[in-house]
C-alpha atoms as a printed R data frame, in Angstrom:
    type eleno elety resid chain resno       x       y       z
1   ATOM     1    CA   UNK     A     1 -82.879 -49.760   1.952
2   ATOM     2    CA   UNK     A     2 -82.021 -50.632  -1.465
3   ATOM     3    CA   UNK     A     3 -78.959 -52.631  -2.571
4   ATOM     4    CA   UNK     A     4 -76.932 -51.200  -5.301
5   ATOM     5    CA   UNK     A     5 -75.698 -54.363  -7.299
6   ATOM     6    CA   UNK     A     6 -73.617 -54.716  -9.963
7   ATOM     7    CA   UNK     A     7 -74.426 -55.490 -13.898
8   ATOM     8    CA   UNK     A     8 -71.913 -55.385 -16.825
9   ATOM     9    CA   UNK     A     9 -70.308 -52.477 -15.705
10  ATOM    10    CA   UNK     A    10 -73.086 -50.070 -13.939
11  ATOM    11    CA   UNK     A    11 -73.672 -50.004 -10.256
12  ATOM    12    CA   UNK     A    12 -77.104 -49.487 -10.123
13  ATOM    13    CA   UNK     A    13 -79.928 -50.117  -7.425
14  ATOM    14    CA   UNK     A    14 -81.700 -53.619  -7.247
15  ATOM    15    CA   UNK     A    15 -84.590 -52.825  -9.025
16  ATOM    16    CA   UNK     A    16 -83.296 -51.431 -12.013
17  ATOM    17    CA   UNK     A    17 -80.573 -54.391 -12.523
18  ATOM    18    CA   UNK     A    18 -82.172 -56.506 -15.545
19  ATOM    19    CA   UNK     A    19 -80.498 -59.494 -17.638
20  ATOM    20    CA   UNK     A    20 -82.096 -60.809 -21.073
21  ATOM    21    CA   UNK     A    21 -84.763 -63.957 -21.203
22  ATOM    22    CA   UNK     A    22 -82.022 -65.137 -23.593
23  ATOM    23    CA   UNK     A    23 -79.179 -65.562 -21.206
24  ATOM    24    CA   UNK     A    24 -77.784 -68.962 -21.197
25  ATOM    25    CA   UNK     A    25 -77.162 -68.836 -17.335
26  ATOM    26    CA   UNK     A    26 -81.331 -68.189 -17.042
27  ATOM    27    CA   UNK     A    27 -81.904 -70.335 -20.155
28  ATOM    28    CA   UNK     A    28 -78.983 -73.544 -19.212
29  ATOM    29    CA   UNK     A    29 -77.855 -72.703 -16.311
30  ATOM    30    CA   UNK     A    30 -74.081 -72.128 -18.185
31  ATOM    31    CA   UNK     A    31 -72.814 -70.135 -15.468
32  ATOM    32    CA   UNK     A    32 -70.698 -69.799 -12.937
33  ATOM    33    CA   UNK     A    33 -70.556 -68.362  -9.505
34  ATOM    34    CA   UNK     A    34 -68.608 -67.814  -5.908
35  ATOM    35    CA   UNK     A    35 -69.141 -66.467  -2.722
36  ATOM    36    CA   UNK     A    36 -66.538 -64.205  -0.954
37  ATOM    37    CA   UNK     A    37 -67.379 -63.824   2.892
38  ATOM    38    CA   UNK     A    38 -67.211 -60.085   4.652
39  ATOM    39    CA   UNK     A    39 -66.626 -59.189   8.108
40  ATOM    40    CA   UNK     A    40 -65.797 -56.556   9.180
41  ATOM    41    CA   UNK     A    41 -66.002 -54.580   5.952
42  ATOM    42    CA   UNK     A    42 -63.328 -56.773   5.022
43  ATOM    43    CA   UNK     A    43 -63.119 -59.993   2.489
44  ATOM    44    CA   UNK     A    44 -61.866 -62.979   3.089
45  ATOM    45    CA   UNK     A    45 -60.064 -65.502   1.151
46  ATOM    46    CA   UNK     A    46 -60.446 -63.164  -2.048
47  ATOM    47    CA   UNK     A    47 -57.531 -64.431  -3.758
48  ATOM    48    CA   UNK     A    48 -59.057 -68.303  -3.531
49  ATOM    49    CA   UNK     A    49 -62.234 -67.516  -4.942
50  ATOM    50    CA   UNK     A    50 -60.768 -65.704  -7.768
51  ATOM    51    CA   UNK     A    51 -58.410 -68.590  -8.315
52  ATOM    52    CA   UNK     A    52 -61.268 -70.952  -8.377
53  ATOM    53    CA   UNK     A    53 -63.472 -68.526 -10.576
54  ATOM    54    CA   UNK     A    54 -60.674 -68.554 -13.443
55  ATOM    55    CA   UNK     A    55 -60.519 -71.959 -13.050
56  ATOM    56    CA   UNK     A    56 -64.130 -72.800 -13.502
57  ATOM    57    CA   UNK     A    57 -64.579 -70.632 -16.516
58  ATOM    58    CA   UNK     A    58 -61.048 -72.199 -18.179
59  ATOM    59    CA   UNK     A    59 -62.454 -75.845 -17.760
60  ATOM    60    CA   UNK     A    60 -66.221 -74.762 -19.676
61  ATOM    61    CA   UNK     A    61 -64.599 -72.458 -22.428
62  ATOM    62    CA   UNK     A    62 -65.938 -69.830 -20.957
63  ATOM    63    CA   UNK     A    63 -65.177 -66.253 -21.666
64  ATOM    64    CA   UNK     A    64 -63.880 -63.492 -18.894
65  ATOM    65    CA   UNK     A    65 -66.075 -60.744 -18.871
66  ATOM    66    CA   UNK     A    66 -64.735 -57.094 -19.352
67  ATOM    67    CA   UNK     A    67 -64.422 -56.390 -15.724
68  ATOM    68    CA   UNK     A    68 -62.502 -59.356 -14.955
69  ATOM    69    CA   UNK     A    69 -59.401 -57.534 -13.916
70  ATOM    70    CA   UNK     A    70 -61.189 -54.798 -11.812
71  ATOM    71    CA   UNK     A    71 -63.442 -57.750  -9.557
72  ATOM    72    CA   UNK     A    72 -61.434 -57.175  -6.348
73  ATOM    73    CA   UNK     A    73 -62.159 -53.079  -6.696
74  ATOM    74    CA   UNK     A    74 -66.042 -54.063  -7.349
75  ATOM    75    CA   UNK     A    75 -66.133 -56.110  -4.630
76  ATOM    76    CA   UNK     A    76 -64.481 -53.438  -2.499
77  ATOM    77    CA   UNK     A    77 -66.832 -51.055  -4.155
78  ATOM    78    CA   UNK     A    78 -69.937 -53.017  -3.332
79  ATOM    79    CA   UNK     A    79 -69.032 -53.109   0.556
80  ATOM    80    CA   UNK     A    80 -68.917 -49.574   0.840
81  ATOM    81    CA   UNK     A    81 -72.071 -49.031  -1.292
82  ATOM    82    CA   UNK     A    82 -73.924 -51.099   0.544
83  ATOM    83    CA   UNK     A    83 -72.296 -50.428   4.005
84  ATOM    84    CA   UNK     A    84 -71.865 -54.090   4.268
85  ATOM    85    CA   UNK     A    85 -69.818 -55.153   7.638
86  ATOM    86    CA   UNK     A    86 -70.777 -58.547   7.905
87  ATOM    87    CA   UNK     A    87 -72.179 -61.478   5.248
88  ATOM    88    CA   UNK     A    88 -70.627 -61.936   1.967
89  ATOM    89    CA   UNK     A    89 -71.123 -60.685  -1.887
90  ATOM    90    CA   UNK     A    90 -72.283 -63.215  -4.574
91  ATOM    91    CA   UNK     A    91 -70.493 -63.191  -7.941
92  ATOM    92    CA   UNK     A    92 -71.971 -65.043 -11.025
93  ATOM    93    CA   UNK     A    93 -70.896 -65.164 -14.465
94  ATOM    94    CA   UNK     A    94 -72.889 -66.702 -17.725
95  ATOM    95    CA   UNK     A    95 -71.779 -67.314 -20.940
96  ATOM    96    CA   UNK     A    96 -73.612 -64.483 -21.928
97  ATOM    97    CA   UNK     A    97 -77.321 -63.846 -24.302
98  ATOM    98    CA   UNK     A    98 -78.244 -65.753 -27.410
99  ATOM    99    CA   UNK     A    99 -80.719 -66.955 -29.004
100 ATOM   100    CA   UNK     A   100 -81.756 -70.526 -27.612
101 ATOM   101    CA   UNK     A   101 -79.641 -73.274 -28.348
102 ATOM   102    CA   UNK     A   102 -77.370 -76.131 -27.285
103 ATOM   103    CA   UNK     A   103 -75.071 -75.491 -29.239
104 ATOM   104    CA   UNK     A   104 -73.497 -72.427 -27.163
105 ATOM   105    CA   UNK     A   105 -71.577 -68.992 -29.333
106 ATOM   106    CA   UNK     A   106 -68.510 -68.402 -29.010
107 ATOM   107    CA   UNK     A   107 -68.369 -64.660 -29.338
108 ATOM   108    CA   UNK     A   108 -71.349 -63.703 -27.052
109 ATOM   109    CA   UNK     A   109 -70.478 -61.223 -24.246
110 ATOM   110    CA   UNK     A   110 -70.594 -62.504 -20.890
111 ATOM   111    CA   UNK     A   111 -73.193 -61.409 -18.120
112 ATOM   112    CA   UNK     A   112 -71.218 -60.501 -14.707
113 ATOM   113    CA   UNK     A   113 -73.367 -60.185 -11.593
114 ATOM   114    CA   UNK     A   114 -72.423 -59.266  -8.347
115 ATOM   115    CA   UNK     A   115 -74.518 -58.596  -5.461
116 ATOM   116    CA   UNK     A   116 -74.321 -58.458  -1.417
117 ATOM   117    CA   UNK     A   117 -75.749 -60.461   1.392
118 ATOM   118    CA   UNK     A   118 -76.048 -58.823   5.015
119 ATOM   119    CA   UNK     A   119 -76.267 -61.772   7.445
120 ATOM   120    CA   UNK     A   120 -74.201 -63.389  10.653
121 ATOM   121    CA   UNK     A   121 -71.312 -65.386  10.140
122 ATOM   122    CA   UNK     A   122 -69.836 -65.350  13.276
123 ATOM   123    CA   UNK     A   123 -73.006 -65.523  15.646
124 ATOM   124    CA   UNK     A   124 -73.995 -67.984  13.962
125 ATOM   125    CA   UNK     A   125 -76.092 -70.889  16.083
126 ATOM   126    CA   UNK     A   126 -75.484 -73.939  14.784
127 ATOM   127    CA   UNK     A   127 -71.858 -73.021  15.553
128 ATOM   128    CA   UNK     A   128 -72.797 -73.792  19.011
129 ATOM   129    CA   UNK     A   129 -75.545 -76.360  18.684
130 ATOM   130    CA   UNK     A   130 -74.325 -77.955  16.134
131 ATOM   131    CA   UNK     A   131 -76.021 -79.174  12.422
132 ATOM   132    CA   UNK     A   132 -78.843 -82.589  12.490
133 ATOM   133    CA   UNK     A   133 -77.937 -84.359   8.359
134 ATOM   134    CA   UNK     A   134 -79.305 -86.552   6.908
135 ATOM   135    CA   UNK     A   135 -78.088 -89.093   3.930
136 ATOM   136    CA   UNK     A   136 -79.331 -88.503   0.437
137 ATOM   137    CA   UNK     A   137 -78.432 -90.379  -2.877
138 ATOM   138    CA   UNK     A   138 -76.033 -87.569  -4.582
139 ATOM   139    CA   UNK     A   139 -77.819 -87.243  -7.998
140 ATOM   140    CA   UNK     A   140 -75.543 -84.173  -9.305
141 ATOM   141    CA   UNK     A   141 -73.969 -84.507 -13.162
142 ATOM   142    CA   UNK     A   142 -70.694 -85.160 -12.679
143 ATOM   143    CA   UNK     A   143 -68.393 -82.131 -12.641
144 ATOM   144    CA   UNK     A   144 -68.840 -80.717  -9.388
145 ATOM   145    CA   UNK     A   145 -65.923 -79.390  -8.749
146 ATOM   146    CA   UNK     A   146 -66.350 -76.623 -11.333
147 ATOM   147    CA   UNK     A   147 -68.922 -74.277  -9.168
148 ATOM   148    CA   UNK     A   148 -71.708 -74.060 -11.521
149 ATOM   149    CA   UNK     A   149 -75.138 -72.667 -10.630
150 ATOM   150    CA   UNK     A   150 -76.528 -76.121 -11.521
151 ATOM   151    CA   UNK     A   151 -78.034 -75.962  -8.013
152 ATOM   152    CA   UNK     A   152 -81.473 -77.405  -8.649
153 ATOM   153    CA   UNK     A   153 -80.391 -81.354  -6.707
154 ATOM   154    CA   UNK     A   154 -78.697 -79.542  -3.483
155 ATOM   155    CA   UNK     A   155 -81.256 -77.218  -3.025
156 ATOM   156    CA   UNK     A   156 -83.728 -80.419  -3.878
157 ATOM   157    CA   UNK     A   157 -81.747 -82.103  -0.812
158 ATOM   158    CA   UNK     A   158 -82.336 -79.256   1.322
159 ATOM   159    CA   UNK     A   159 -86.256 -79.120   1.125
160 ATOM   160    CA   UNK     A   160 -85.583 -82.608   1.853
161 ATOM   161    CA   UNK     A   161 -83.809 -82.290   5.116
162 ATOM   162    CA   UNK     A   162 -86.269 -79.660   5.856
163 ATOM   163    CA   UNK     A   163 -88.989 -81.721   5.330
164 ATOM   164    CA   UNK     A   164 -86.951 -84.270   7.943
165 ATOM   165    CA   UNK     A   165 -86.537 -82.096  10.747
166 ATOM   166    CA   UNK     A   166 -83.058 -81.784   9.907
167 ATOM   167    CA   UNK     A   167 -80.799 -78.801   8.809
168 ATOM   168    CA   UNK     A   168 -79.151 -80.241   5.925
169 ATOM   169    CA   UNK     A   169 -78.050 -83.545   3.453
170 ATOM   170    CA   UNK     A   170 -74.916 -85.029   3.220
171 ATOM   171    CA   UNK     A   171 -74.893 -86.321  -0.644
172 ATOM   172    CA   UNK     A   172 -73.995 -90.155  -0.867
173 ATOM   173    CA   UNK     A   173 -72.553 -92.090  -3.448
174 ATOM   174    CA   UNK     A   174 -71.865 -96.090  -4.164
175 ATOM   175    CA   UNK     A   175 -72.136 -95.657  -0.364
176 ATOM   176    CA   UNK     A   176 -69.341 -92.820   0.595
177 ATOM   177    CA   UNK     A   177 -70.325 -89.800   1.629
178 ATOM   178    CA   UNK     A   178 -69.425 -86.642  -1.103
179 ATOM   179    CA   UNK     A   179 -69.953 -84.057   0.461
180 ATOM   180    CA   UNK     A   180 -72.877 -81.333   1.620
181 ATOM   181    CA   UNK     A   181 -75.458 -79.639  -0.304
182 ATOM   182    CA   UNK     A   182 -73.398 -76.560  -0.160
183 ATOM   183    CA   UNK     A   183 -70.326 -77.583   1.810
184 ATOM   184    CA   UNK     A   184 -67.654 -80.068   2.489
185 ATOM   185    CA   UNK     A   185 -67.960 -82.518   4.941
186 ATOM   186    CA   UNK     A   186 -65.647 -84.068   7.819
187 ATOM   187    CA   UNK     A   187 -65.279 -86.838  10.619
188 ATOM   188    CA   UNK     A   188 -63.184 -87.226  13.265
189 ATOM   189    CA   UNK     A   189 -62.083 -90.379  14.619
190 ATOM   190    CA   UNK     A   190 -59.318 -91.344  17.007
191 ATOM   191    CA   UNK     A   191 -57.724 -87.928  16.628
192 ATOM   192    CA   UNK     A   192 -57.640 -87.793  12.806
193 ATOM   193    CA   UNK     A   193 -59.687 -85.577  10.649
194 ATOM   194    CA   UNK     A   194 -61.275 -87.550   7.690
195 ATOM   195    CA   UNK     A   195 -62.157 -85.737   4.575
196 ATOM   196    CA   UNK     A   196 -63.244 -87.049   1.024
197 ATOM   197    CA   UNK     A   197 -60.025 -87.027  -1.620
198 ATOM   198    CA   UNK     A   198 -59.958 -83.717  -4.427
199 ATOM   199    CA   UNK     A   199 -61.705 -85.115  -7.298
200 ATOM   200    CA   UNK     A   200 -64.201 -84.229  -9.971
201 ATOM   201    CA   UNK     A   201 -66.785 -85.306  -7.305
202 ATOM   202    CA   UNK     A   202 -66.953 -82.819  -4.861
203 ATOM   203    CA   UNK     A   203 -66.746 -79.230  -4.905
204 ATOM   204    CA   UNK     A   204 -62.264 -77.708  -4.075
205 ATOM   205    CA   UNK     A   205 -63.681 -75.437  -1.287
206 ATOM   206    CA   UNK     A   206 -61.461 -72.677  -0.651
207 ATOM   207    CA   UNK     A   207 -62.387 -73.315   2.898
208 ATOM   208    CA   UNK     A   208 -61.686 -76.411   2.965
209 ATOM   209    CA   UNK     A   209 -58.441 -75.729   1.713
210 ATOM   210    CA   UNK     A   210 -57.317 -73.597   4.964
211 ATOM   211    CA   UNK     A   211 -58.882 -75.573   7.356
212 ATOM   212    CA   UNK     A   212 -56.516 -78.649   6.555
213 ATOM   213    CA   UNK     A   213 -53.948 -76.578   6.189
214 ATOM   214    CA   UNK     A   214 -54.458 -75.256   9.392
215 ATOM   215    CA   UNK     A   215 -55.295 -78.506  11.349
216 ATOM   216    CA   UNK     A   216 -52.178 -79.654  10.046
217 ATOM   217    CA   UNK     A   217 -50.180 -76.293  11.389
218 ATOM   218    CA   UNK     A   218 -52.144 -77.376  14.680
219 ATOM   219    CA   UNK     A   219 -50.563 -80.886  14.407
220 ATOM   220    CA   UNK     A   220 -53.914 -82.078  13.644
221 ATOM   221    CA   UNK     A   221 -53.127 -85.241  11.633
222 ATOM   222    CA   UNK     A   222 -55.728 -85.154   8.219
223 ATOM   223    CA   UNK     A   223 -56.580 -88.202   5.798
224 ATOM   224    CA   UNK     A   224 -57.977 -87.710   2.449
225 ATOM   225    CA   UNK     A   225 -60.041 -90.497   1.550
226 ATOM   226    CA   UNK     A   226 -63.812 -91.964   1.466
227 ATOM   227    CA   UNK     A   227 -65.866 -92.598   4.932
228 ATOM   228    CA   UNK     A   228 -69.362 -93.884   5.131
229 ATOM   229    CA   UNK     A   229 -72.440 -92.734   6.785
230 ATOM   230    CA   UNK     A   230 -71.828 -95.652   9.575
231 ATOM   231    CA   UNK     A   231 -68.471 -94.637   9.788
232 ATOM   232    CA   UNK     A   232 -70.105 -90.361  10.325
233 ATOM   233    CA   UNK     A   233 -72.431 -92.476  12.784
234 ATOM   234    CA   UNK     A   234 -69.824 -93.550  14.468
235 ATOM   235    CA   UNK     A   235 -67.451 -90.774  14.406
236 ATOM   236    CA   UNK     A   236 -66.171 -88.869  17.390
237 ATOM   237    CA   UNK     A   237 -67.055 -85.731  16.138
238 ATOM   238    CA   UNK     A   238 -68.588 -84.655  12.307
239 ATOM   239    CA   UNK     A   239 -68.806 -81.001  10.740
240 ATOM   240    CA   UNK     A   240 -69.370 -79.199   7.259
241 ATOM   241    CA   UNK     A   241 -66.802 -76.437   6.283
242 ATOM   242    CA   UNK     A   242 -68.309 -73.822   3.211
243 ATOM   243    CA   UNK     A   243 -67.474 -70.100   2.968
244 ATOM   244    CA   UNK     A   244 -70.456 -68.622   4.673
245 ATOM   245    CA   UNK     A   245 -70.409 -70.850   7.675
246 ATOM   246    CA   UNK     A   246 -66.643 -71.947   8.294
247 ATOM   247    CA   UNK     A   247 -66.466 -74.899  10.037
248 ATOM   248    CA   UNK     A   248 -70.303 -75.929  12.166
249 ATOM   249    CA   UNK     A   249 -70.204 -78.798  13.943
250 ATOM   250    CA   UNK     A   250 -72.639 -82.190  12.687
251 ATOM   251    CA   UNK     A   251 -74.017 -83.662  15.783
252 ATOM   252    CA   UNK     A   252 -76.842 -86.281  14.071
253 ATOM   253    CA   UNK     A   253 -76.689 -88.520  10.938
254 ATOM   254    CA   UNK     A   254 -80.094 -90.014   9.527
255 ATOM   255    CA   UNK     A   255 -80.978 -89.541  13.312
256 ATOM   256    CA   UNK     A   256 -77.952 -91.671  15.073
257 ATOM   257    CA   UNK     A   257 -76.084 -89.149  17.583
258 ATOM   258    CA   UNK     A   258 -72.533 -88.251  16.818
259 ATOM   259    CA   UNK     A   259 -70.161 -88.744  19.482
260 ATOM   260    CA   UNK     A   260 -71.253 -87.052  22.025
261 ATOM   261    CA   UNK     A   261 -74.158 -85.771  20.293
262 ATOM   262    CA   UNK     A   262 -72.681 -81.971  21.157
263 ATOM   263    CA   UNK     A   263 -70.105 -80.185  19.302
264 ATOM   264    CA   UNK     A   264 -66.886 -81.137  20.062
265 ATOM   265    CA   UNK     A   265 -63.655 -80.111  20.461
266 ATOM   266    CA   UNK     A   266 -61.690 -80.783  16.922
267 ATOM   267    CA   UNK     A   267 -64.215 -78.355  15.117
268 ATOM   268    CA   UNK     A   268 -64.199 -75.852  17.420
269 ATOM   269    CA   UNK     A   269 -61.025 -74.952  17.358
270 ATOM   270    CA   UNK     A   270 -60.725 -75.251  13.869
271 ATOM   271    CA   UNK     A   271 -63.516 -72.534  13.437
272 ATOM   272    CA   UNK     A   272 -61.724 -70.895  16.034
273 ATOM   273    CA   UNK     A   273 -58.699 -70.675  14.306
274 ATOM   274    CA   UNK     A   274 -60.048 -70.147  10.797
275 ATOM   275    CA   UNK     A   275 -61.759 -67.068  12.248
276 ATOM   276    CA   UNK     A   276 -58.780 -65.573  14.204
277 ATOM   277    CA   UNK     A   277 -56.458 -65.991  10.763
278 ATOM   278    CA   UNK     A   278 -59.279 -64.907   8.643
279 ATOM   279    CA   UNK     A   279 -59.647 -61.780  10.110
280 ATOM   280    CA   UNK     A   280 -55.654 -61.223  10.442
281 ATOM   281    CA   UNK     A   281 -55.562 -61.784   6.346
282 ATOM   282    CA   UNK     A   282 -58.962 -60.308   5.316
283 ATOM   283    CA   UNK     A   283 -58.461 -57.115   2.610
């Protein structure tokens, strides 16, 4: 069947949803986007990624479209449309159409997307087999914690772990590890959880966010700072966390097994946590 999406204030089936050549998002990629996981008709962390929406359109100048204030009813809207139960709706929002330039207006209207995505994210099997990375020079500009849909390097990265035998890249820089193509990334040594600092360099993940919070409500103990890929090589355990896939386990790195070379036990009780208390808060 066909999804009905949403444009600039019409619900209207897939086929008949249309944005201008001139859009700046198709044109320069001056956008910005999030991705709200459902299960069980339900979404989660909705208030995060609205948080972190405002957010990224306050640090480009960006304008709120007219809808702004009705998203969570659109979402909501969207689910029952589409009869979605699990997978997860895709906002974006561009500055809006104008004629080509780099110089971007200030008065054009923005262009609000939003569209679902029916897929597992529970069942999920790398949950249980865990994730094979591999280390790739992070050549991203240099604002990635505002989520553009400057894209083009991770999914660059991807093809690239693809093309490895692996199932994803863990972006490097001046040695440390950043973070995933599309996620935020973890090791576990001697009990602790290691995670990369909140900077301009990776991406604030709302997931991310709960799962420390939660390890640390586990009396998990969590440091923020910089590890290498020897140091993920070494690791007892490794995992990515990201909205679609919670927390998957990272059993490889530029093919050197990780710990045991299974998933272990830190990140599966984190994703089994995350899931339980996901689905107690979801709206």
């Amino acid at each position: 069947m066909e999804r009905t999406v949403f444009l600039n204030g019409e619900y209207l089936p897939e086929s008949e949803a249309k944005v201008s050549i001139f859009d700046r998002g198709f044109l320069m990629a001056d956008a910005v986007y999030e991705v709200t996981s459902v299960l069980d008709g339900k979404l989660l962390e909705y208030a995060g990624h609205s948080k972190r929406l405002e957010r990224s359109l306050s640090e480009l100048g960006m304008g709120k479209p007219k809808d702004f204030d009705n998203l969570l009813e659109i979402h909501r809207e969207l689910v029952k449309r589409n009869d979605l139960q699990e997978g997860g709706i895709y906002l974006q929002i561009s500055r809006g159409s104008a004629d080509r330039d780099f110089v971007y207006p200030k008065d054009a209207e923005p262009t609000l997307v939003l569209f679902t995505q029916s897929r597992p994210v529970i069942e999920v099997p790398a949950a249980k087999t865990g994730m094979k990375v591999i280390s790739v020079e992070d050549q991203r500009w240099g604002r990635r914690d505002i989520k553009t849909v400057q894209l083009l390097f991770p999914s660059m990265a991807k093809m690239m772990a693809k093309a490895a035998d692996a199932d994803d890249a863990w972006l490097v820089q001046d040695g440390f590890v950043t973070e995933g193509t599309s996620n935020n990334a973890y090791i576990v040594k001697d009990g602790k959880i290691i995670t990369r600092e909140l900077s301009n360099d990776i991406l604030h993940g709302i997931t991310r966010a709960s799962i420390l919070r939660v390890a640390k409500e586990a009396q998990m103990e969590v440091v923020e700072r910089k590890f290498t890929v020897e140091e993920a090589q070494n690791a007892d355990e490794a995992f990515i966390t990201s909205a679609s896939a919670f927390a998957i386990p990272v059993v490889q790195m530029d093919g050197e097994t990780v710990g045991a070379g299974e998933p272990g036990p830190v990140a599966a009780r984190l994703r089994e946590i995350y899931i339980e208390e996901s689905r107690n808060n979801a709206i």
